[in-house]
VOGU-3710 file (C-alpha; in Angstrom, 3 decimals, decimal comma):
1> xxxxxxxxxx> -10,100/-15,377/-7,188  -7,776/-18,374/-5,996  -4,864/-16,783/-5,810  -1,615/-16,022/-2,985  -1,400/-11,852/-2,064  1,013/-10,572/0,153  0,280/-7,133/1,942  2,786/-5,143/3,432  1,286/-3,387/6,592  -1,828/-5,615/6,116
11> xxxxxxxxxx> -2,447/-5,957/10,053  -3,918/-2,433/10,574  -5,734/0,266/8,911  -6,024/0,534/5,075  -4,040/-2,507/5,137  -6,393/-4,384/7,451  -9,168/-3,787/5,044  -7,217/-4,464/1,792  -5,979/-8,018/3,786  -9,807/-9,019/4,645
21> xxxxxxxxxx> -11,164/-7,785/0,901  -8,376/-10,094/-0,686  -9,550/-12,502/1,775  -13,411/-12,297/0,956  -12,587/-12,461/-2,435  -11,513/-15,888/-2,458  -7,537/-15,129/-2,232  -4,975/-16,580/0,868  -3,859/-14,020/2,396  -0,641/-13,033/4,724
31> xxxxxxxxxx> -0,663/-9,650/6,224  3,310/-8,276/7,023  3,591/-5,992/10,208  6,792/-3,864/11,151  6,321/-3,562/15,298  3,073/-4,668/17,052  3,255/-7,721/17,873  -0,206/-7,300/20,161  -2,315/-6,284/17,204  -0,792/-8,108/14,827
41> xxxxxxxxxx> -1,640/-11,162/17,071  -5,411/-9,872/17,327  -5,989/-9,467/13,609  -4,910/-13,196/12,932  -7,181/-14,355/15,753  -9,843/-11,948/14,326  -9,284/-13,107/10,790  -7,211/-16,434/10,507  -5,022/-14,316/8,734  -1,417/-15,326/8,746
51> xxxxxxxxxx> 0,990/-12,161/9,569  4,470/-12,072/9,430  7,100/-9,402/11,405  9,714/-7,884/8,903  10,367/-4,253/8,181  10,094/-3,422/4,033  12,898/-1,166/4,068  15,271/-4,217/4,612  15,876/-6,007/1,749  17,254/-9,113/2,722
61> xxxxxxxxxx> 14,714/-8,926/5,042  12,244/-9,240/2,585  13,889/-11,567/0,678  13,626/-14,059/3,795  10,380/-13,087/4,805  8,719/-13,911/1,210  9,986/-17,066/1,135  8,606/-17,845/4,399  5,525/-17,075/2,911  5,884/-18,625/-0,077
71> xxxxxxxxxx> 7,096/-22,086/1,814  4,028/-21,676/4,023  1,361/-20,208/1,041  2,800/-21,052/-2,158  3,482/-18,740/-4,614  2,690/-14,633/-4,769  0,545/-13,692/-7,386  -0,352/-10,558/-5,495  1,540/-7,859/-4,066  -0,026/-5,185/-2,415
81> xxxxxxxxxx> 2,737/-2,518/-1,303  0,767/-0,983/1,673  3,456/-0,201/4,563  4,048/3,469/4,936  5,141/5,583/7,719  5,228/9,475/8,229  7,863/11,673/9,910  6,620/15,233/9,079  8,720/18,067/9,425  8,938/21,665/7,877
91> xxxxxxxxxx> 11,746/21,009/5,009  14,012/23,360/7,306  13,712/21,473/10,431  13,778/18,009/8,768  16,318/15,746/9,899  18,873/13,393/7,385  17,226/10,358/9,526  13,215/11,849/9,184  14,114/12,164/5,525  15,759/8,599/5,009
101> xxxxxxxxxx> 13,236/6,786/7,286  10,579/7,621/5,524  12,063/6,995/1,427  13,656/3,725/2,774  10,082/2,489/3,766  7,500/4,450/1,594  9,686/4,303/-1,534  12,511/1,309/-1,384  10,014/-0,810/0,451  8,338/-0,885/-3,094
111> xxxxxxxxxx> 11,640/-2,441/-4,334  12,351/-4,373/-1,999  9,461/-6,696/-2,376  8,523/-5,961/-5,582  12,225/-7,385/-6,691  11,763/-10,401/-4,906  8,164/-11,598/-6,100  8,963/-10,105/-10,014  11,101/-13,083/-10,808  8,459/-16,009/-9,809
121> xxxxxxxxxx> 5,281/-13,762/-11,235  7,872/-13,463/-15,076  8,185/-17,316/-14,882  4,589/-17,851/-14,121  3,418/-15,152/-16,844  1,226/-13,927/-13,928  0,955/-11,221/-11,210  -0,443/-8,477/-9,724  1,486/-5,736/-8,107  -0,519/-3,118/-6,585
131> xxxxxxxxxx> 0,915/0,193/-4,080  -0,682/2,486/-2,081  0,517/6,072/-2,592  -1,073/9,085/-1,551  -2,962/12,246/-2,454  0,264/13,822/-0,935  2,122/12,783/-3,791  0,421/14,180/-6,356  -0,392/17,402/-4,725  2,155/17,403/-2,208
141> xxxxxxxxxx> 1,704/18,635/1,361  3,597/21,212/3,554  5,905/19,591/6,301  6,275/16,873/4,239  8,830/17,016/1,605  10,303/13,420/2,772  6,225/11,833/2,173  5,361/13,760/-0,895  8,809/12,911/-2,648  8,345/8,733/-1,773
151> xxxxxxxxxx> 4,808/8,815/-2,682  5,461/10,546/-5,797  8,066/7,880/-6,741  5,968/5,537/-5,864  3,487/6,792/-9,303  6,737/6,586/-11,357  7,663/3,707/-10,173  4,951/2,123/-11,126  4,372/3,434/-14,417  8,223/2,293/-15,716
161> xxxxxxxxxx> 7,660/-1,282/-14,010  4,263/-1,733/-15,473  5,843/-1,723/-19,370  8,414/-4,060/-18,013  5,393/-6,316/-16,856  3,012/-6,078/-19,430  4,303/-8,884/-21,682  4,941/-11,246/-18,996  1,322/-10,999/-17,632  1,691/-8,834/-14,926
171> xxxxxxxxxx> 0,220/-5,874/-14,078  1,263/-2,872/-12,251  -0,895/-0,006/-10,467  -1,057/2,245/-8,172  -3,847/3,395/-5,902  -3,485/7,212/-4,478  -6,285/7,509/-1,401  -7,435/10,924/-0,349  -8,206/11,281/3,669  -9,459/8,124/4,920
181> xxxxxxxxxx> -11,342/7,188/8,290  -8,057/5,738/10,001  -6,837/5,746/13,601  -4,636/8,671/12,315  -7,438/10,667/11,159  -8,813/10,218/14,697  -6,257/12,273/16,612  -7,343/15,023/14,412  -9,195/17,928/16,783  -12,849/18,518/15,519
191> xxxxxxxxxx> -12,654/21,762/15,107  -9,795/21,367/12,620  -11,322/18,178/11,036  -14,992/20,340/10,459  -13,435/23,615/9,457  -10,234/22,759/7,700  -10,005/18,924/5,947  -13,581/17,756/5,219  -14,404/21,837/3,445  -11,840/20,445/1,175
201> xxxxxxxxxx> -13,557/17,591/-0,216  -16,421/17,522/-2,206  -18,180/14,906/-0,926  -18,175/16,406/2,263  -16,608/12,989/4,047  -13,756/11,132/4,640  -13,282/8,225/2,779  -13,627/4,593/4,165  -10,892/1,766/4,114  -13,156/-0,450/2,553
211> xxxxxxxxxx> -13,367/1,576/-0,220  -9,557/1,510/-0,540  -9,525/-1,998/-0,274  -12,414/-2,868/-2,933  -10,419/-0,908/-5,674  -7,480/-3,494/-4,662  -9,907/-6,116/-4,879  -10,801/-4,817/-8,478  -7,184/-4,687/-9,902  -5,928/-7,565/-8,182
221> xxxxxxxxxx> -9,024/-9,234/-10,517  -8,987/-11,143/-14,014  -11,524/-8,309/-14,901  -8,684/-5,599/-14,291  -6,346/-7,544/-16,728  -6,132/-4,794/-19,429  -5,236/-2,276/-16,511  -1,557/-1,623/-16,076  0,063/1,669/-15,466  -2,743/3,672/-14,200
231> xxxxxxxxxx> -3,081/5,586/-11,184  -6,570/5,289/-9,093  -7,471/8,422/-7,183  -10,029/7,972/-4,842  -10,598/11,069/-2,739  -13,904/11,901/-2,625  -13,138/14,914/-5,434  -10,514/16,278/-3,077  -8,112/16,651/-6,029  -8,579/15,829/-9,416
241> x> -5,912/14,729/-12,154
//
């Protein structure tokens, strides 16, 4: 698979994965970041992987950063819309700013650089767009009314672009992971971890980045071609649609 993707938080976590499985798979690869500079500079030594600093919930930052990437890469074919952050509150204690933050990243990041790759992917009759929602937004989740809401619009969003797409050779999904084995889930007490989340799934684990990242692999693939529009729930039977 010889072919440009672009992932939005691709220095870290799920992202880090999804980068390196794009990368394995034959594609050239540049990771975005938002704010570490330290680890951002570690996963391109780690990986050769070329990152790039701009937050997604900036459009004109976007628009600059992509054609950075473009001038240094060549042309997207794959978007991967990975960056997310969280700022959970009860609804009654959520701030205007918690509420914003998070649908100008989680939600118009997904514009942001989707609108600036859609025009090059239409006049190449090619591309591959690709976000990362959330469990959360299909089930939703208490304290967080702000993450629920953008990952939810990130399924619709999705499923209008994808008719848009379809005749000009691109393809739009979404993936929605369950709880995966993250430096989040880490801060999680045991005791809560043992006796709360993991009695919830059925496979009695949390699920792996890698295993994120290979159903990115999958769609971002010629074999995936007929695939537009669909939502990919991976969460080890944690919730079922």
């Amino acid at each position: 698979m010889s072919r440009v993707a672009i992932v939005t938080g691709g220095s870290r976590g799920i992202g880090a994965a999804i980068s390196k499985a794009l990368q394995a798979a034959g594609c050239t690869v540049a990771a975005t970041y938002a704010g570490n500079d330290e680890k951002a500079a570690a996963f391109t030594a780690e990986t050769g992987i070329k990152t790039y600093k701009w937050d997604v919930a900036d459009y004109d930052a976007c628009q600059a950063g992509i054609a950075q990437v473009e001038a240094d890469l060549g042309a997207i074919d794959i978007l991967v819309n990975n960056a997310g952050i969280t700022r959970d509150a009860p609804f009654h204690k959520m701030s205007k700013d918690q509420w914003h933050q998070v649908i100008d990243t989680n939600l118009t990041g997904l514009f942001n650089m989707t609108h600036n790759v859609w025009g090059g992917m239409r006049d190449r009759k090619f591309g591959r767009v690709i976000s990362i929602s959330s469990i959360n937004g299909q089930k939703g989740q208490f304290a967080q009314a702000n993450y629920a809401a953008a990952k939810a619009g990130d399924i619709g969003f999705t499923k209008a672009l994808a008719q848009e797409g379809a005749r000009a050779g691109i393809t739009v999904n979404v993936i929605c992971p369950g709880y995966i084995n993250t430096e989040m889930m880490s801060t999680i007490p045991e005791k809560v971890m043992n006796e709360v989340i993991l009695p919830q799934i059925p496979v009695g684990r949390l699920g792996e980045a890698d295993e994120i990242a290979r159903g990115v692999v999958w769609l971002a693939s010629d074999d995936a071609a007929f695939v537009t529009g669909s939502t990919m729930t991976i969460n080890g039977g944690q919730y079922l649609t």
